[in-house]
Phi, psi and omega in degrees: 000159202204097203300318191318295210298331203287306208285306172323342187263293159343295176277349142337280207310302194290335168309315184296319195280346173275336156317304142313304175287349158298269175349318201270341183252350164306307197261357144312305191325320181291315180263337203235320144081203173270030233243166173308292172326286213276313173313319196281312164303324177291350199255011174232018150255315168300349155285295188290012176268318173313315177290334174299315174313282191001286181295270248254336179253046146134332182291310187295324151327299202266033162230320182272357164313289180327304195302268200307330167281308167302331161268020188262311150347324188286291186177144200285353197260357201263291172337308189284290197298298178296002184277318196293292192296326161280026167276308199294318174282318171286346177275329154287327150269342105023310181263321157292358180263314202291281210335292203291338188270339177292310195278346165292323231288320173315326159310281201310329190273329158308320176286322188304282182245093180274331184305347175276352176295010183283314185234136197275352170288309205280358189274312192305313158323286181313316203290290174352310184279338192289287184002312214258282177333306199302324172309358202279312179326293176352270209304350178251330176281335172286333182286342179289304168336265176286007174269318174315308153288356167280317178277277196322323197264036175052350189286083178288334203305305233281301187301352185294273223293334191287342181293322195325312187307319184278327190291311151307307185302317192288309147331297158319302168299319164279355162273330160312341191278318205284316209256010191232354178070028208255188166273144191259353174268319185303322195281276156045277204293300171289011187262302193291310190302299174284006129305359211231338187267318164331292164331298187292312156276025159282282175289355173280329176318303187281342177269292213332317197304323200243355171190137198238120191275159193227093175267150178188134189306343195232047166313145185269138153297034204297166186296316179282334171271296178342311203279334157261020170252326177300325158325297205290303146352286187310294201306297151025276198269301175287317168297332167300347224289338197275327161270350156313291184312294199309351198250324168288319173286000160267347155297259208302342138316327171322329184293330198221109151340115179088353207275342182289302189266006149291306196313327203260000149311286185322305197314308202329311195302306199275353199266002184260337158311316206263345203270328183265329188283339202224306160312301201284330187302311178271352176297306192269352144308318154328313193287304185310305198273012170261328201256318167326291210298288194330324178233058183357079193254053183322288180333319160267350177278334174307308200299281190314329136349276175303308183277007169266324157292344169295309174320302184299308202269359168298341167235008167268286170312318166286315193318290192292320153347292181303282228286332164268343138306327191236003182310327169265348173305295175340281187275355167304290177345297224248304171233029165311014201233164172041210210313357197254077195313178185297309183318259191319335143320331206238310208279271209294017159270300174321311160327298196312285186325312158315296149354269169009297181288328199244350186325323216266329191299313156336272167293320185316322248239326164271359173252292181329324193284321182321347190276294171269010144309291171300026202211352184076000172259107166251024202248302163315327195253320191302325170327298201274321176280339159309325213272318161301273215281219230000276168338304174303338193291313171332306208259345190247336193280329185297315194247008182288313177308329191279313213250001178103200172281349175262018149295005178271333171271337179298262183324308160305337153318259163345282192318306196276358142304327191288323198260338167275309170332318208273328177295325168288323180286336176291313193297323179299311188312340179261355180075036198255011189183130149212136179339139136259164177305310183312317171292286233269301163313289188290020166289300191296291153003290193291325167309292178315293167357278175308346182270331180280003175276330180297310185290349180267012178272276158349290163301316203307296248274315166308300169321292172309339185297342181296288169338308184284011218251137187292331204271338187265160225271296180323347197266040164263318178329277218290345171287313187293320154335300186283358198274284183296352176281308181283239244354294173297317188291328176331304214246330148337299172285328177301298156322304175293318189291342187070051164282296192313355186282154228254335171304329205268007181211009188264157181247039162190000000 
């Protein structure tokens, strides 16, 4: 297998989708602004978008790959049965957390926001849109399901390809709202929930080939599903955790107006960095270093290992550079237009640029933890990741009166530097990992790259500022221009430097 072309197949698909979806929050922006109406749609998209993350970008992965992969090893029907009872054990539960949260959900949007009981339309509202929103969770945690079994059998494309369907569907719904004159935060909404259902027969069409589900009530609770529901949780918690921190900084953002849609702006903008430096690197390393680790082959889980951190950090590092350099071109670009001010330009770019400081941190928390993944240990990253979300909590409720909503990208930053430090000293310490010479060397590299990619950044945007002026109409052109002009020297110096050679990413 040949980690570069599995992340290159992967991260295309995911390219695409976030690019709709850049598209699809441009025309909130447009329509929807910073506005009461846009708080209210973000905090009632954001649980089950939060799960979407959860699930559907790796976490539910790094607790059923292994699991399935190990008993596919065994024998394909030991595999196959065990594939059934947990579709079957998820689904059932599944269905009682929506069942409870529709009959709850004004409690969940309080836990959620607690700042909106203040003013009783946007609370009323927020609960209204969850409501509409919420079944999406069922339908994405089952896609999560079978995208999994699709990544085990190596197939990335499909599941890859599958977020695309909500970003068309949602798109689709705000020109409808527009030429039909409806609400565009209510369609919004009734947007997400039939993506999700889409979605969902969309990747069962495609698993038939490699699994055909058998659901039935009277599923066995066996010693192999304990042991991966006993998994899931830890995996959860720990791969999610950079969406955890996104979800606690949307509570206590809640408090200051307008403050739910920089944050859920900004994520957006970093999160197209993180889906390829830090998912697709770790979506398609898994399977392979879960197959490594199982028939004990050490030698390539070192290797794959070291080039899965090489990989990551070869798009991860210009990346987090660009975004604190360029944070306000950026979100000026992407959503500078109709409702969405000079203001609201200048608060999410300052997010963003925090943002930023932690991208690499970001992505690193998602390839290390996979590590004590494949290994059966979810006990260790759940550890480190209780300890990160502690920290951010900490660290944003002691200073949000003095410094506001950005101590929430300040605090998540900081916290998941801390949680990649603290993930390298347990893996040398448990002997799950050690440097190469090669990895270290191409570290610096990439450093050196990046900085000459800066310094030619650094200039075009002084050339380019007249362009970049929020009132002018073109200056998403002239951003992208400049994106792609570094981008080739980026990758230019990387070539001379010897990064780019394809051997250098194969994992055997």
């Amino acid at each position: 297998m040949n980690l570069l072309s599995s992340a290159s197949i992967f991260s295309f698909f995911t390219i695409i989708s976030r690019i709709l979806g850049y598209l699809r929050d441009i025309l909130i922006a447009i329509f929807l602004g910073a506005s009461i109406f846009a708080d209210a749609f973000f905090v009632a998209f954001r649980l089950p978008n939060t799960f979407r993350r959860l699930f559907a970008e790796g976490t539910f992965n790094a607790a059923f790959i292994p699991s399935y992969t190990s008993a596919k090893i065994k024998n394909q029907k030991i595999g196959k049965k065990f594939a059934d009872d947990v579709l079957s054990l998820i689904l059932v539960i599944l269905i009682f957390i929506v069942t409870l949260a529709e009959i709850f959900t004004p409690f969940l949007v309080y836990l959620i926001a607690p700042g909106f009981i203040e003013d009783d339309f946007k609370f009323r509202l927020a609960v209204e849109l969850t409501r509409i929103t919420f079944p999406f969770l069922l339908f994405v945690s089952l896609s999560s399901f079978f995208s999994g079994i699709l990544n085990s059998n190596n197939k990335f494309a499909i599941a890859a390809a599958a977020p695309i369907i909500l970003n068309i569907i949602l798109i689709v719904s705000i020109l409808f709202s527009y030429f039909f004159n409806l609400n565009t935060a209510k369609q919004l909404s009734y947007g997400v929930t039939l993506a999700g259902i889409i979605q969902l027969i969309f990747l069962i069409i495609f698993t038939t080939k490699f699994y055909k589900p058998s659901i039935s009530l009277s599923f066995k609770i066996n010693s192999k599903v304990k042991f991966f529901f006993k998994k899931l949780l830890p995996s959860i918690f720990s791969s999610g955790v950079t969406q955890i921190n996104i979800l606690i900084g949307t509570i206590i953002a809640s408090f200051q107006s307008g403050a739910v849609s920089y944050l859920y702006y900004a994520d957006r903008v970093y999160q197209i960095n993180l889906a390829i430096a830090g998912i697709a690197v770790g979506t398609v390393s898994l399977p392979v270093l879960s197959k490594a680790f199982k028939t004990k082959n050490y030698s390539r889980v070192s290797n794959i290992q070291n080039k899965s951190i090489q990989l990551s950090l070869l798009l991860s590092i210009p990346a987090s550079i660009g975004l604190i350099i360029a944070s306000e071109e950026i979100v000026n670009a992407l959503f500078g237009y109709g409702s969405f001010s000079i203001q609201d330009v200048e608060l999410t770019s300052k997010a963003l640029m925090f943002f930023g400081y932690g991208v690499i941190a970001f992505a690193l928390v998602k390839i290390l933890a996979n590590f004590f993944f494949a290994r059966d240990d979810t006990k260790t990253p759940f550890y480190i990741s209780s300890f990160i979300v502690f920290l951010n909590i900490l660290i944003s409720v002691s200073f949000f009166r003095n410094v506001g909503f950005l101590i929430i990208p300040i605090a998540t930053s900081i916290s998941t530097w801390i949680g990649v430090v603290i993930y390298l000293f347990f893996l040398k310490k448990n002997h799950y990992f050690h440097f190469q010479n090669k990895l270290v060397k191409n570290t610096l590299r990439i450093i050196v790259s990046t900085v000459v990619m800066s310094s030619v950044l650094v200039f075009a945007l002084e050339k380019c500022s007249s362009y970049l002026d929020y009132k002018y109409a073109y200056k998403s052109i002239y951003l992208l221009s400049i994106v792609v002009f570094v981008g080739i020297v980026y990758l230019l110096s990387c070539y001379l430097l010897g990064l780019l050679k394809i051997k250098n990413y194969k994992t055997f």
